[in-house]
N, C-alpha and C positions, 0 to 999 in steps of 0.2 A: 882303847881297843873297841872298833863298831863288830858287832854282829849282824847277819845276814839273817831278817825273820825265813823262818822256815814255809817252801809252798805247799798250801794245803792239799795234801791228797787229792784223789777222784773220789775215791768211797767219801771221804768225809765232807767232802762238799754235795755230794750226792744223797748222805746222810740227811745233812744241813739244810738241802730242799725238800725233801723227802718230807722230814720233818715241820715246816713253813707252809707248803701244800696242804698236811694234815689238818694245822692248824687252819688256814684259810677255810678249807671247806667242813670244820668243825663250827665256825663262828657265821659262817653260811647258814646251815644246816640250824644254828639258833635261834639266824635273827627270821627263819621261815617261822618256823616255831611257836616264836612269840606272832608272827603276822597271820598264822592259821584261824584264829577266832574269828579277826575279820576277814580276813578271805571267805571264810566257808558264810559268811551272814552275808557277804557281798555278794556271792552266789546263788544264794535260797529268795533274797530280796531284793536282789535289782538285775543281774544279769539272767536267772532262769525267768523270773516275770516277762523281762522285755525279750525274750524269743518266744517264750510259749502263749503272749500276749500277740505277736506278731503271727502265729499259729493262728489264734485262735478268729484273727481280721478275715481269714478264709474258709470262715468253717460257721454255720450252723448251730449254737450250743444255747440250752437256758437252765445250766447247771444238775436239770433232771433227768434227761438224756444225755448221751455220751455227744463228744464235739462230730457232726457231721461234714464234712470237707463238703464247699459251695463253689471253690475257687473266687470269682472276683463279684459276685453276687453280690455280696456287703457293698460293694464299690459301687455297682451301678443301684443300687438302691438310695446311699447319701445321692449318688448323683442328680436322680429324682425329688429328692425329699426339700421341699422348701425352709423347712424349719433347720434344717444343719445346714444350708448357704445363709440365714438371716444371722446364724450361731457364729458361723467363719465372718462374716462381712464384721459381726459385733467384736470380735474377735481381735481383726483386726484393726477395726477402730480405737481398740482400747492402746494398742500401741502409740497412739498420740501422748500418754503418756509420759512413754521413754524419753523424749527430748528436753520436757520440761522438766522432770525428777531431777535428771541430771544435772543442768544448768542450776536449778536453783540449787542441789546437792554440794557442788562446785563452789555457790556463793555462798555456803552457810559456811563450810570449812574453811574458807579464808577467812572468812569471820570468827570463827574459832578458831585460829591459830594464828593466834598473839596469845605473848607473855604476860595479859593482863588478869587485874588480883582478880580472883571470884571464877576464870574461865573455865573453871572444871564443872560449876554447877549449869551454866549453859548449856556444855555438852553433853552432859546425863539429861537437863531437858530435854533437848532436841532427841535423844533416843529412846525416852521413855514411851514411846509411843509404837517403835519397833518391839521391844518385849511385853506390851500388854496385849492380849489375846484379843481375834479378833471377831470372838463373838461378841467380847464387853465394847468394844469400839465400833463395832455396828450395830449394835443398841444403842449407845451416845448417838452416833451419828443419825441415824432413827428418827429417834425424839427428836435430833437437834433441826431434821429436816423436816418434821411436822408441820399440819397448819396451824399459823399462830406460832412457831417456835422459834430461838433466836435467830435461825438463819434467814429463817421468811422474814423477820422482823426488822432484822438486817436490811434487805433486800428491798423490801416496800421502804422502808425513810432514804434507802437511794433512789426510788423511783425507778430498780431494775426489776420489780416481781409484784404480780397483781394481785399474791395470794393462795395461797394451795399451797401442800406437800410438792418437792423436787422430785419426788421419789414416782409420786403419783401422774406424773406429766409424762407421758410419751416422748418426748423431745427434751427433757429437760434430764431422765434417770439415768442415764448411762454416764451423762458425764458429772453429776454430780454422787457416781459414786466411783466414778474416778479419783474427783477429787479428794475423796475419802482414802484412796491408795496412794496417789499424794504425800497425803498429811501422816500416813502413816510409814512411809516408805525412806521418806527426805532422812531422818536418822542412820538410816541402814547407811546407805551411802555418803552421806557427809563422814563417817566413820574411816571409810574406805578409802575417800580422798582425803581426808586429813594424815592418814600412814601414807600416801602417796607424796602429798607436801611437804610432810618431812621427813622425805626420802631425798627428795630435791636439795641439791648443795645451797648453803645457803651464799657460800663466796661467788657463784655461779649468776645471781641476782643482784649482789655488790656490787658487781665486775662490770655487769649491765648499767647502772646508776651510775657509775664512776664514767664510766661514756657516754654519759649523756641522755639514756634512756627516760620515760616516762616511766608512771607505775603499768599502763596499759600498754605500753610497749614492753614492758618487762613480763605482763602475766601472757602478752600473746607468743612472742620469741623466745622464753626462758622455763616460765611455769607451766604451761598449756602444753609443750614439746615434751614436758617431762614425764606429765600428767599420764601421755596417751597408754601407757601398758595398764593404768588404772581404769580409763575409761574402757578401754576395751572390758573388763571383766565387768563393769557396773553393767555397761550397757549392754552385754551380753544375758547378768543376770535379770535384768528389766527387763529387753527384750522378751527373753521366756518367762516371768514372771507375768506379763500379761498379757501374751498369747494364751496362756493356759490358765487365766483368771477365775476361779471358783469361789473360792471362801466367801467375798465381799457380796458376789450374786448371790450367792445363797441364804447367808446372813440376814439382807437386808430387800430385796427383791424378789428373789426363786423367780428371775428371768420376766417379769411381769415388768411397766403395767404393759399388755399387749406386747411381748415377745419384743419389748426394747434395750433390756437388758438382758436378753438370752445368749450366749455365747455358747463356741463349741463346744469347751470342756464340760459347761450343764449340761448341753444334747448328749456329752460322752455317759456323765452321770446321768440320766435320766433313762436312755435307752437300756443302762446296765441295772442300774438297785432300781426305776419304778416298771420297767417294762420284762426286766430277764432277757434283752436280747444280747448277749454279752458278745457273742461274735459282732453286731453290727456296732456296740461300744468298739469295739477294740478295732475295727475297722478307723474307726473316727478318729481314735487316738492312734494309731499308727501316723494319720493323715495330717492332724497337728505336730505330729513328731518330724515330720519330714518339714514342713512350713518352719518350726524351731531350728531347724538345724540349716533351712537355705538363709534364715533373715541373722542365723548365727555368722555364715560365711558373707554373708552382704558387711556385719560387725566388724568383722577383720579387716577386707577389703578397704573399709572407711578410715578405720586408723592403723591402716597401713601393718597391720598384724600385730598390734599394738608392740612397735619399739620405737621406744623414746629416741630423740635427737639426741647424735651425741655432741 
C-alpha cells in the first residue's frame, strides 16, 4: 500500500523561509563583524588619507596654520617649477625597468620550475633579496658601487669604466641604481610567475609537443597565452613601483649627484617633511596618482585585460 506524502502547508513553508532568511542575514551580520577591524583601519589609513590628501592638493597648509583653500595654485606652481619636471622626466625613466624585470622574472621561473633535486634552495636564493631590507641592500650596494670596489673592478678588467663611483657620475646614477631594483625585485616576481606556471595545464603543453611543436613554439603559443592574467598584475605592480620610486633614492643618493637621480616621489617628500609645504606635496602626489593609474590602464590594454587564451 503507497502513501500520498502530505503538502506542506502555507504557514509552514512560510515558517521554513521565515526561519532560512533569519539565518542568512544572522551569518551576514557575522561575517561584517569579523570584517569591521579591517574595514575601520582601511578607512582611518588609506581611503580617509587619499580624499583629505586630495583636499589638501588645493589648499595652502604647513601643519601650523589651518589648511587654506588656493584652488589650483599648487598646480600652476609644479607647473613652473623645474625641479618637479626633472623629478617626473626621472620618474619616468625609471620605468625602463618594467620590461626588463619582467622578462628576466619570466626566465628565472622556468628555471625554477623543474622537478630537479636541490630546486627549493635556488628559489629561497632568488628571493632572499626581496625580504632583506632596503636600507641593508643599499649600503651593500653603496660600497659595492664605490671607487675602487668590486663593481668598478669589474668594470675596468672589461674595459667598460674608467674609474669612479656609479653613483657619483651624473650619467651613469640613475640607472645603476636601477639596477639595484633589479636585483632586488627579480625574486618578488619570479614568485608570482612561477604560481602562474603552475597554474598552466601541464597536458595542455604535451598536447602541443605531440603535434609537433618546439619548446619555443610551445612557451610563445601555450605558456606565454596563459601567463597573461599574471603578467598583468606584475606589470602593473612594477609599473607603480617605479613611478613612485623612493626608498633606493633615498638610501643611496637623496637625488644627487646633480639632481640625476631626483624623482617625483623625492620632490613629493622633500616639499612635505624638508620644506612643510604639504598642500604643494600633495599636489604632486595627487599628479603621480593620476600618471599610475593612466600607465595602469595602458597595462590592461596591452594584455588584453589580462585573460588568458582559452
Amino acid at each position: 500500500m503507497t502513501t500520498t506524502p502530505r503538502r506542506e502547508s502555507r504557514r509552514a513553508q512560510h515558517a521554513r523561509g521565515g526561519t532560512g532568511a533569519r539565518v542568512t542575514v544572522r551569518n551576514t551580520l557575522i561575517a561584517y563583524a569579523f570584517m569591521l577591524p579591517f574595514l575601520v583601519l582601511l578607512v582611518l589609513y588609506h581611503t580617509w588619507p587619499v580624499f583629505f590628501g586630495t583636499y589638501l592638493a588645493f589648499t595652502k597648509y604647513n601643519i601650523i596654520s589651518p589648511p587654506e583653500w588656493v584652488g589650483l595654485e599648487n598646480f600652476r606652481t609644479l607647473a613652473a617649477d623645474s625641479q618637479f619636471w626633472s623629478g617626473l622626466k626621472n620618474s619616468l625613466k625609471y620605468i625602463l625597468v618594467v620590461p626588463v624585470i619582467q622578462i628576466l622574472a619570466i626566465g628565472v621561473a622556468l628555471l625554477v620550475n623543474r622537478p630537479l633535486k636541490g630546486i627549493g634552495f635556488f628559489r629561497t636564493a632568488y628571493y632572499v633579496p626581496v625580504v632583506t631590507s632596503f636600507a641593508v641592500v643599499g649600503l651593500i650596494w653603496t660600497w659595492m658601487y664605490q671607487q675602487d670596489g668590486p663593481v668598478d673592478a669589474v668594470l675596468g678588467f672589461l674595459g667598460l669604466h674608467r674609474g669612479g663611483s656609479l653613483l657619483n657620475n651624473p650619467f651613469t646614477a640613475l640607472y645603476a641604481v636601477m639596477f639595484v631594483t633589479l636585483w632586488k625585485g627579480i625574486g618578488y616576481y619570479m614568485v608570482l610567475y612561477l604560481a602562474g606556471l603552475q597554474a598552466i595545464g601541464r597536458e595542455l603543453e604535451e598536447a602541443a609537443v605531440i603535434d609537433g611543436a618546439t619548446r619555443w613554439q610551445v612557451f610563445l603559443n601555450v605558456t606565454l597565452p596563459g601567463l597573461r592574467p599574471t603578467i598583468l598584475v606584475c606589470s602593473l605592480l612594477s609599473t607603480i613601483s617605479a613611478i613612485k620610486v623612493f626608498e633606493e633614492i633615498y638610501v643611496m643618493t637623496q637625488g644627487g649627484p646633480a639632481g640625476s637621480t631626483y624623482t617625483a616621489l623625492f620632490y613629493t617628500y622633500s616639499r612635505a617633511f624638508v620644506d612643510f609645504q604639504y598642500g604643494l606635496a600633495a599636489a604632486a602626489g595627487l599628479i603621480i596618482a593620476v600618471i599610475s593609474i593612466l600607465f595602469g590602464l595602458l597595462n590592461f590594454k596591452l594584455t588584453r585585460g589580462g585573460k588568458a587564451d582559452a
